[in-house]
Each structure stands twice: as structure tokens, then as C-alpha cells.
N, C-alpha and C positions, 0 to 999 in steps of 0.2 A: 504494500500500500504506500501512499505517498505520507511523507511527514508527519506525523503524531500532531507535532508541536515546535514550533520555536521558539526560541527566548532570546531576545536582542538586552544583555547585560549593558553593556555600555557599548563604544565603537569600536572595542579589538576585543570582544568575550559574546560568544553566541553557541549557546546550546539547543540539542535537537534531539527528539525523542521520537523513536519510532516504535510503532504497536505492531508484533509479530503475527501476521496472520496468515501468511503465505505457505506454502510447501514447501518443505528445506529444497527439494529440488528447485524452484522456482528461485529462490532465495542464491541458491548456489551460482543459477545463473550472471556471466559476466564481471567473476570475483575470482582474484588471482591472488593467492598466498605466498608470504616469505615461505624457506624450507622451514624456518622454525615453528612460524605460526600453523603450517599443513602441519606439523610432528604434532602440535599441540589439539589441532584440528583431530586428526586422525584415531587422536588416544582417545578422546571423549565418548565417553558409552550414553551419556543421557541426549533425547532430540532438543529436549528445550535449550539443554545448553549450547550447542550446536546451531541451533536457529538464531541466538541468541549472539553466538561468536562470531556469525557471518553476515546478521542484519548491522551490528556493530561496522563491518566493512562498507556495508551503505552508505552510514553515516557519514563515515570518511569521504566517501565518494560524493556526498554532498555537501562536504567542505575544499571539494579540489585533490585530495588526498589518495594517494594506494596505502596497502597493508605494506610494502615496500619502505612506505614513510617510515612506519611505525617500529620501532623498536622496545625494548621492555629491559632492565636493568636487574641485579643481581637480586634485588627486592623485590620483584615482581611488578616495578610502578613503570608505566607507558609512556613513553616520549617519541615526541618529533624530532626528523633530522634536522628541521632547519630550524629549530632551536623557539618554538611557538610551543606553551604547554597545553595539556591535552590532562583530560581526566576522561573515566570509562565509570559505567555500573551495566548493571540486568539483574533484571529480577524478575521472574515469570514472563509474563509477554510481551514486557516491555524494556528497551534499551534507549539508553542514551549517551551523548559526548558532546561535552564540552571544550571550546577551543580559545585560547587569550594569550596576551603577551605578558601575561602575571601568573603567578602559581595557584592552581585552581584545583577544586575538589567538585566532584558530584557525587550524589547517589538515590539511588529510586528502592524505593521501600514499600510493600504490602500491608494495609494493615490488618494485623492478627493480633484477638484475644493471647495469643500464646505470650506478645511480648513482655504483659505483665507480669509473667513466670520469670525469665530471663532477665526483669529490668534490676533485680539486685546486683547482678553481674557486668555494668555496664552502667549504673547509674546510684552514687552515693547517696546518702540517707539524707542530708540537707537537699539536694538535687532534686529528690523521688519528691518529697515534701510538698517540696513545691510546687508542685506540678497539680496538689488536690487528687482528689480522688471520685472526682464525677465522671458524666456522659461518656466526655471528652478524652479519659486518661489514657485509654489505647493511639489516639489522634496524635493527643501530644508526647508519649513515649514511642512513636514511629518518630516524630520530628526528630526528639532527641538522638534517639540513634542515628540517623540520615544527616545528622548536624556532626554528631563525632565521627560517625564516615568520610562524610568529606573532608573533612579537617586529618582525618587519619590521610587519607588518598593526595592530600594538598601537599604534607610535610614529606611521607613517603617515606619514614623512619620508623627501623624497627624498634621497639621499647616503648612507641610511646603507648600510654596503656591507657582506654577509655574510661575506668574507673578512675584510675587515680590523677590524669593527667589533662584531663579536657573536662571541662564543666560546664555546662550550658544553664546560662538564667533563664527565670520564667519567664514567658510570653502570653499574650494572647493570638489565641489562632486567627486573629481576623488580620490582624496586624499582618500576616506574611514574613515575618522578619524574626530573628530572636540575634542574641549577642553572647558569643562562649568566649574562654579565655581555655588558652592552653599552655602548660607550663612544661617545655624539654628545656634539659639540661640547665636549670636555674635561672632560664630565662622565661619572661612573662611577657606570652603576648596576648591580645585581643581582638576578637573576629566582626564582624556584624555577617549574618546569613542569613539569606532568603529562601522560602519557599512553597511549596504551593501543592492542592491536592488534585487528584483527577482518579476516577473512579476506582476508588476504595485504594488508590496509590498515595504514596508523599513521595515529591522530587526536592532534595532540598541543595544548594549549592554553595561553597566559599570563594572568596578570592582573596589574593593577599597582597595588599596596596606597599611593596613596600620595594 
């Protein structure tokens, strides 16, 4: 299908979300892999993921880009050759990428009752607190995680730890926005992030002004 969604960040950051509906064969169509990305390709036993790894190629392809461009580093975080950052997610039917001249984070998230299980493991007790406990707590503990994702995917360092190292203040969901602070290596910085829902997903994204 054609483009999910756009999102015009400023004038060098634009992210694109595509909604998986196609036949992987369909999808395969006119998509050419590095050897590494087909090794990666080829391993994969799930379809979704696989729909998912090469609707990502799309994307590219609707930023000007091949899988060629694309590179991936010792940490697993994705970069461009010519030196423009680039953030990935997927999550069930849906994928997206984002592109800037800053260092940037995305990710797309489901929401599931289950994340209140999880959310001790990823969100400190001052954190949880805050967030209340009504309608909305699954809404906004998908925010939260989609906010330490892309902050995780932004820095691209391993150690840093969601629990202990990225905190996200409270928000209102209408707002679109929330603001975390994240602390590596005894340095403190501070984010502002957006984001936004579309059927029963959270897309939320970082950039780093610096």
C-alpha cells in the first residue's frame, strides 16, 4: 500500500510509517539486499518479521535510499553512508523510519493490557506513580516505553538501562509531547518527545538538538 503516514518534524527530520498488508511476495518485489542484510533476511523463520524487514526497504526507497545505504554497527544501531541518521522500529503490521541531520530515535508500540505486568521492569516507582492509575494507564505506559525506546535507539549505547537511566515525566495525553531526562555516564541530559496514536498503536519519537 502506499504510505501509512508522514510526519514533516522540522526541515531535515521526516518520518514514514507504512501499514503491512501486502504479500511478502508482492512486498519482495523490486528490493535488493546487502549480503549481510539477505544472511539476516534469510535466517528469519517468523512472516511478520520478514514483511516487516523488507517493507522497512520501502521506506528507504521512499526516502531516495537502497538497503546498500544502510549499514548496522557492532551494537546493532543502523546508519547511513553518507552520514544522515536514521532510526528503525516494527511492530506487528506496522513499520516505520525516520530520517535527520540530528541523532534520532523512533519506535511504534501496541497497546496491550500485558504492559502493566512488565511496567515494574522498565519503569521506577516514583515514574509508575505518576502516571495514576485510570482508563488511560495502559495509553500512557505504551508512551513511556516508546519514549525510553527511542531514547535507547537515539544514544545507541549499550548499559544504558530503562529502569535506572531514562525517566520520563508525566504528561497529558492530549498534549502529544512528554519530556524525559536521561542520565549515561554522569552526564544529565534532557529530551522533549513527541507522539501520537493510530489504531490501538503509539508512535513516539526523539531528536537530539545538540
Amino acid at each position: 500500500m502506499p504510505i501509512y503516514k508522514r510526519i514533516t518534524v522540522d526541515e531535515s527530520t521526516v518520518a514514514l510509517i507504512w501499514k503491512i498488508e501486502e504479500e511478502l511476495s508482492t512486498l519482495e518485489e523490486g528490493i535488493d539486499l546487502s549480503p549481510y542484510c539477505k544472511e539476516r533476511y534469510d535466517g528469519m523463520k517468523s512472516l511478520i518479521h520478514k514483511k516487516g524487514f523488507i517493507s522497512i526497504r520501502h521506506l528507504l526507497k521512499e526516502f531516495g535510499y537502497t538497503d546498500i545505504d544502510l549499514y548496522y554497527d557492532e551494537k546493532g544501531k543502523p546508519h547511513l553512508k553518507d552520514g544522515q541518521h536514521i532510526s528503525i522500529t516494527h511492530s506487528f503490521e506496522f513499520t516505520a523510519v525516520i530520517i535527520s541531520n540530528k541523532r534520532v530515535g523512533i519506535d511504534i508500540e501496541k497497546q496491550r493490557d500485558k504492559i502493566k505486568l512488565i511496567a515494574p521492569k522498565f519503569t521506577p516507582l516514583e515514574e509508575y506513580k505518576a502516571l495514576g492509575n485510570g482508563k488511560d494507564l495502559v495509553r500512557k505506559l505504551t508512551i513511556v516505553w516508546g519514549a525510553k525506546e527511542s531514547l535507547y535507539k537515539l544514544y545507541g549505547k549499550k548499559g544504558l538501562l530503562f529502569l535506572h537511566d531514562i525517566f520520563v515525566e508525566d504528561f497529558k495525553i492530549s498534549t502529544s509531547k512528554t519530556t524525559a531526562r536521561v542520565t549515561y555516564q554522569q552526564e544529565v541530559t534532557n529530551y522533549t518527545l513527541n507522539f501520537f496514536e493510530f489504531e490501538n498503536f503509539t508512535c513516539v519519537y526523539a531528536l537530539a538538538y545538540d
